[in-house]
C-alpha positions as CSV (number, residue, x, y, z in Angstrom):
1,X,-5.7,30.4,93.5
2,X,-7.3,27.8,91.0
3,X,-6.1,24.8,90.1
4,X,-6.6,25.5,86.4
5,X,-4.3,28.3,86.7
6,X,-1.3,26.2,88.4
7,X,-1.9,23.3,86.4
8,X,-1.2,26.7,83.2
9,X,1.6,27.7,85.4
10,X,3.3,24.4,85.8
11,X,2.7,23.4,81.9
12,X,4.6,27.0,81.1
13,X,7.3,26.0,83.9
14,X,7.9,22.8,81.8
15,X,7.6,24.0,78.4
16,X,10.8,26.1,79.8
17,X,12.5,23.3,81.0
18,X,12.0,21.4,78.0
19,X,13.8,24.6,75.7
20,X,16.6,25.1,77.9
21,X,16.9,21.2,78.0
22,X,16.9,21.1,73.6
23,X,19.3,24.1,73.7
24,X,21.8,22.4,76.3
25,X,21.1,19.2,74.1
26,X,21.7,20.8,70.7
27,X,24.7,22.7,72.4
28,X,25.9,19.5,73.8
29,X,25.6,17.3,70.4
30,X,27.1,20.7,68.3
31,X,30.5,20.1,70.7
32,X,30.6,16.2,71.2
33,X,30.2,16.2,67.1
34,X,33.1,18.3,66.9
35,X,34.9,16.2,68.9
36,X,33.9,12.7,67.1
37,X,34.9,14.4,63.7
38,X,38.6,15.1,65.8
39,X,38.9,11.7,67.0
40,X,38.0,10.0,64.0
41,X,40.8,12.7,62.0
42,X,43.3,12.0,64.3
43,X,42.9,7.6,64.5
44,X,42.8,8.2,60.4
45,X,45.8,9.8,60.3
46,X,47.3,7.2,63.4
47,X,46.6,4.1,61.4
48,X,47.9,5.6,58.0
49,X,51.5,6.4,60.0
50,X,51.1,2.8,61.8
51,X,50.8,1.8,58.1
52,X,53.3,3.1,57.1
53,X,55.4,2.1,60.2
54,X,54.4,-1.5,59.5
55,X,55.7,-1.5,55.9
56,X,59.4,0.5,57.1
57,X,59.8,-2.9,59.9
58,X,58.8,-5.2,57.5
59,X,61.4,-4.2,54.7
60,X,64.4,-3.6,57.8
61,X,63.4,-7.3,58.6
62,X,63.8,-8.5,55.5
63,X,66.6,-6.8,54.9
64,X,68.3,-8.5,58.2
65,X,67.6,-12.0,57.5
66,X,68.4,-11.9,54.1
67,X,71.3,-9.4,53.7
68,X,73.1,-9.6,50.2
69,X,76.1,-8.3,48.4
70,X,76.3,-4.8,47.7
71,X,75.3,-4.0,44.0
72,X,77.9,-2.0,41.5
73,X,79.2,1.6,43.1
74,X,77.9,3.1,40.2
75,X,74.4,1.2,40.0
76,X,74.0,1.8,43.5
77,X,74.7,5.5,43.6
78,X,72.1,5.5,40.9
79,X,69.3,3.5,42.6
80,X,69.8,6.4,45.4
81,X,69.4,9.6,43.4
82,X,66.1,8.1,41.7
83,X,65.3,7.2,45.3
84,X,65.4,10.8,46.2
85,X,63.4,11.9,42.8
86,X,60.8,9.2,44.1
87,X,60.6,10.9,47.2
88,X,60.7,14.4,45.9
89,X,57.7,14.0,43.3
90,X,55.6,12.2,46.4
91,X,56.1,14.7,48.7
92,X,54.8,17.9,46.2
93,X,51.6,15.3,45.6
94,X,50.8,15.1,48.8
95,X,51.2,19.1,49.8
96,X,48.4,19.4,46.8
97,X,46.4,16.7,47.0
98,X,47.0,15.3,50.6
99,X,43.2,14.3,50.7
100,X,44.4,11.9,47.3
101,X,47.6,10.6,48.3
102,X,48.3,6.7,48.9
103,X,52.1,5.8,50.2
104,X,52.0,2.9,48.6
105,X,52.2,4.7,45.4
106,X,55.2,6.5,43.4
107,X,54.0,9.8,42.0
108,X,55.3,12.4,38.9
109,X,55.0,16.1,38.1
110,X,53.0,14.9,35.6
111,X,50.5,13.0,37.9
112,X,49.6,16.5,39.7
113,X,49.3,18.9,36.3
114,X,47.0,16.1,34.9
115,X,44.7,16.1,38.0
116,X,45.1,19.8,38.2
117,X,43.9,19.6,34.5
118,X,40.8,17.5,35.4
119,X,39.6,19.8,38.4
120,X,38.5,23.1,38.2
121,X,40.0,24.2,41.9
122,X,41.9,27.8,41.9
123,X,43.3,27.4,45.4
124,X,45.0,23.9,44.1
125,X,46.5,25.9,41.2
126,X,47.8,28.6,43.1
127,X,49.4,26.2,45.8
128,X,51.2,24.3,43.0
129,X,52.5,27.3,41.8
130,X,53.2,28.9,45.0
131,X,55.0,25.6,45.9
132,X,56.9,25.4,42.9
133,X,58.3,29.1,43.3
134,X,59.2,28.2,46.8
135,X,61.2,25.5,45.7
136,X,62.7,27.4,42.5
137,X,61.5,24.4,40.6
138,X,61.4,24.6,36.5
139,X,61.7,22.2,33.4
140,X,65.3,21.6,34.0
141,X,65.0,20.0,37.5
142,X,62.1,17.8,35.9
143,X,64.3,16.8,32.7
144,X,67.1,15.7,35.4
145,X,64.1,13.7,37.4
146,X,63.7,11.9,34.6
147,X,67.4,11.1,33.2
148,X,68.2,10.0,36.7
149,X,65.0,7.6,36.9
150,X,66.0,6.2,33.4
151,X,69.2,5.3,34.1
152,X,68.2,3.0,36.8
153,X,68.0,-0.3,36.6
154,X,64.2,-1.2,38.3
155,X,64.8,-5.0,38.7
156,X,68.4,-4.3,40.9
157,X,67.3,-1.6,42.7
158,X,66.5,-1.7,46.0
159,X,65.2,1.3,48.4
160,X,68.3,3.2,49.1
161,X,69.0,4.8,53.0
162,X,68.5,8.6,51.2
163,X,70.3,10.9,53.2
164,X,71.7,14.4,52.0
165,X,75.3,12.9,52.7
166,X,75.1,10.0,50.9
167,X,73.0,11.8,47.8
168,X,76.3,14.2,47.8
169,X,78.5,11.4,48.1
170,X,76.3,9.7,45.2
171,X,77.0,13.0,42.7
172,X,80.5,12.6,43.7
173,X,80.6,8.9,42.3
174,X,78.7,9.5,39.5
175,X,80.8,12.9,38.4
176,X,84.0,10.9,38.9
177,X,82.7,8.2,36.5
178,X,82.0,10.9,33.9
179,X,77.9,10.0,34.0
180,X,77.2,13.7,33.7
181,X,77.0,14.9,30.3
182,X,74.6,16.9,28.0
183,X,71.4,18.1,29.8
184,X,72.2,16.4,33.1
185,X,74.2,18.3,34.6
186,X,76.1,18.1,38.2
187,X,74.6,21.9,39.2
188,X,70.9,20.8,38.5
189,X,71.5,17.7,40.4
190,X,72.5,19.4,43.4
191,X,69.5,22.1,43.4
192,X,67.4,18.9,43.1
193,X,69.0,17.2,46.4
194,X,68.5,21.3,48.2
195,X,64.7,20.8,46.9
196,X,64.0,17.4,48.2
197,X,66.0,18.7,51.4
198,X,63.2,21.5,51.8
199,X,60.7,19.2,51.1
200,X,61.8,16.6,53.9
201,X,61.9,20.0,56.2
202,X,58.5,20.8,55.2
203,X,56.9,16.9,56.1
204,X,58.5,16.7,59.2
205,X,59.0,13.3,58.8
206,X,60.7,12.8,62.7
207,X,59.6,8.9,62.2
208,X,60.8,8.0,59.3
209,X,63.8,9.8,60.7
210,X,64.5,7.4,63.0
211,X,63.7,4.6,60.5
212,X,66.8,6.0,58.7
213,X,69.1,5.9,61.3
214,X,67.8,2.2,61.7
215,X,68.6,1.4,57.8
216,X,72.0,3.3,58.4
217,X,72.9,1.0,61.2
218,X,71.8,-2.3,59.1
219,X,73.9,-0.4,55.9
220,X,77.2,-0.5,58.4
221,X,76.6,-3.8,59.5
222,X,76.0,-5.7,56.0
223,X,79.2,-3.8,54.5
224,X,81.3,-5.2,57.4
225,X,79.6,-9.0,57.0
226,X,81.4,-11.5,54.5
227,X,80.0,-12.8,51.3
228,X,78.8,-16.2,53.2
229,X,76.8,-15.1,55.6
230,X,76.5,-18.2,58.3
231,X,73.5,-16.4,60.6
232,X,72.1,-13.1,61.0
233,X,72.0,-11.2,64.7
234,X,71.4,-7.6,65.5
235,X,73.3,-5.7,67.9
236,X,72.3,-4.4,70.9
237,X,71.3,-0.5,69.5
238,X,69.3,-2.3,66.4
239,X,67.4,-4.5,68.9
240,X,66.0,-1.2,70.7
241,X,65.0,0.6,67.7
242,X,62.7,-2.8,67.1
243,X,61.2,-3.2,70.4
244,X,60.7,1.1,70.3
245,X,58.3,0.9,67.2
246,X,56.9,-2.6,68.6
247,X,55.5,-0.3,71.7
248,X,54.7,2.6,69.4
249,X,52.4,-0.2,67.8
250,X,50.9,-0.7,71.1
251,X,50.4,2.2,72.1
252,X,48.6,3.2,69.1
253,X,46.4,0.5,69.4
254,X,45.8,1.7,72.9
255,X,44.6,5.4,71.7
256,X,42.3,4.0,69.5
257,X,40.3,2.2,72.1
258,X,40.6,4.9,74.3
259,X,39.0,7.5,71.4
260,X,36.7,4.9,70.5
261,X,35.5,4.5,74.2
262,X,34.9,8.6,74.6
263,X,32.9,8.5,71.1
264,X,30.6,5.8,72.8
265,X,30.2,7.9,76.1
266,X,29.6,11.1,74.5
267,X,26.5,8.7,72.5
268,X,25.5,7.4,75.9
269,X,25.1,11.4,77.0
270,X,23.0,12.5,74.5
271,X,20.7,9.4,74.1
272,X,20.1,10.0,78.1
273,X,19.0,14.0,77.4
274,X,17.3,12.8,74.7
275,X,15.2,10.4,77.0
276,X,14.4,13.2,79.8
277,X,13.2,15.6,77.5
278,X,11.1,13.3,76.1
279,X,9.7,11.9,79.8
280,X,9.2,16.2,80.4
281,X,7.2,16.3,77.0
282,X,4.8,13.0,78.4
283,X,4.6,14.6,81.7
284,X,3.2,18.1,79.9
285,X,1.3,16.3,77.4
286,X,-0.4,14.3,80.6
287,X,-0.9,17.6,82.0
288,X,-2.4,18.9,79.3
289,X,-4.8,16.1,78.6
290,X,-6.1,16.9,82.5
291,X,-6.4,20.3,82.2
292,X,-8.6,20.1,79.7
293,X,-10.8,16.9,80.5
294,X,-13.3,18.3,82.9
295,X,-13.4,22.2,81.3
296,X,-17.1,22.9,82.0
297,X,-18.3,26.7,81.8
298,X,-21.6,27.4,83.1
299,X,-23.0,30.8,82.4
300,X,-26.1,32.8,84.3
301,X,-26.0,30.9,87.6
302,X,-29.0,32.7,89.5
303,X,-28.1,34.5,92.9
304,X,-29.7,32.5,96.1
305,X,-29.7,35.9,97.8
306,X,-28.5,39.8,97.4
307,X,-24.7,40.3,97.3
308,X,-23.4,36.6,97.4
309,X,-20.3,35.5,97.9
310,X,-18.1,34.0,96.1
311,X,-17.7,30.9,98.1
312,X,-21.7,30.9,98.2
313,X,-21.6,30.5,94.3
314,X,-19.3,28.3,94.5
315,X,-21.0,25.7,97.1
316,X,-24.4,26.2,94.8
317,X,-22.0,25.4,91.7
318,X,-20.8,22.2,93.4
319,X,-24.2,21.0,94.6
320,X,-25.0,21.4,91.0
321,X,-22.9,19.0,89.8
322,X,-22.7,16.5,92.3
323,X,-26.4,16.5,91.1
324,X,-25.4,15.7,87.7
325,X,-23.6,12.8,89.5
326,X,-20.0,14.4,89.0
327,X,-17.6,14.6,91.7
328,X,-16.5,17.7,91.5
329,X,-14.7,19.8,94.8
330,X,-14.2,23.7,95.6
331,X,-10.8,23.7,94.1
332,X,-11.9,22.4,90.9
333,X,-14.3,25.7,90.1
334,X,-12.9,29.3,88.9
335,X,-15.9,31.6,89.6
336,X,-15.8,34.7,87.7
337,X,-18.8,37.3,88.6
């Protein structure tokens, strides 16, 4: 067989190869893509609750070295149903616009009809309104919102422990001391307490959870400490929840180099397919170049005798050209008679 026709044969045998190796390469990128975009999600979402994990340690640590007297029952049950209305109005942002939401910031009702106003997005609508018929929510729960928020007194308050015993207990106090009257009533208040109790159901907020039971602890002990306080030490329970999150910080930070690290060595991968397919494309390009460098055809070569051979024609071909002074061999001819 010639050698033109295997050099054909082994430029088709690597034109292959270099298809199936874009396909596993484009296959390959398609998937480790997929995975970069995950990773990248998922440390997002990582640091925003290590944020947030960061600001809850920082406020119990305040709040440990410099514990003070209790404000007024009354101002105090306040502070904690506005706390709840906080959290309430917060939490329906960020089911809407979770893509928008900062937790550094105190959202309203009105903050999500405005930016339902400004964009034109059907789906956000009919969440909001699927939400709010979920929750039974109308103008009456957001009239309360407000009375509750305006009664408080912003330069006193303080972030309140907001669980749905001590929000009870809060209505209790408040009722007792005759602060419901008019429009704000003691039924609405406690369908807005069931709300924000479906709400904290729906977030699964298991971390801030704990963070609770951490301010709870801190609550007990600064109820039982005297008005001079002479030094501040946490007990044994308090000390455990502290070094728990410390970990949780390292671990986080540990994840994050880990992801990092596969997004590099999924990189590494496809630069090295990259590379071989372009050494194959050299190597067929080389071939190429060969095959076609010495392509001679030479038509009409006379017969030295009746019924010559192939091999005859051939020998007369190459003494023909090693006349010309080219170096040419058997292998290098295809005869055709």
């Amino acid at each position: 067989m010639s050698k033109r026709s295997d050099i054909y044969r082994e430029i088709r045998t690597r034109e292959d190869k270099i298809r199936s190796l874009e396909n596993k390469i484009k296959h390959l990128k398609e998937h480790s893509d997929a995975e970069i975009a995950k990773l990248e999600r998922k440390i997002k979402n990582l640091e925003s609750e290590r944020k947030i994990l960061k600001k809850e340690l920082l406020e119990l640590q305040k709040e440990v070295s410099g514990l003070r007297k209790d404000s007024s029952p009354k101002l105090k049950a306040l502070c904690t149903m506005a706390d709840m209305c906080d959290d309430v109005q917060s939490m329906m942002f960020n089911m809407i616009f979770p893509e928008d939401f900062n937790p550094d910031i105190f959202y309203k009702v009105k903050d999500i009809e405005d930016k339902l106003r400004k964009k034109s997005e059907r789906s956000k609508r009919k969440t909001w309104k699927n939400l709010k018929r979920e929750l039974r929510w109308d103008t009456q729960h957001l009239d309360t919102v407000k009375y509750l928020k305006r009664n408080r007194n912003q330069k006193a308050h303080q972030k309140n422990n907001l669980r749905k015993r001590s929000l009870m207990k809060a209505v209790e106090l408040l009722k007792e001391l005759g602060f419901f009257k008019g429009d704000l009533s003691v039924e609405v208040t406690n369908q807005l307490i069931t709300i924000w109790g479906t709400l904290k159901k729906r977030f699964g907020a298991s971390v801030n959870a704990e963070l609770e039971s951490l301010k709870s602890l801190i609550t007990h002990q600064r109820a039982a400490e005297s008005h001079e306080i002479q030094g501040t030490s946490l007990d044994a329970e308090t000390k455990s929840y502290l070094e728990f999150y410390s970990k949780e910080y390292d671990d986080l930070g540990k994840f994050r180099s880990q992801a990092q690290s596969e997004i590099r060595r999924l990189s590494t991968g496809i630069t090295e397919l990259s590379s071989k397919v372009d050494t194959v494309g050299k190597a067929v390009d080389e071939l190429q170049d060969y095959s076609y460098q010495f392509n001679v055809k030479i038509i009409n070569v006379p017969e030295i005798k009746k019924q010559e051979t192939a091999t005859e024609t051939s020998d007369h071909c190459v003494a023909l050209f090693n006349g010309m002074g080219a170096v040419v061999s058997l292998q290098d001819l295809d005869v055709a008679h």
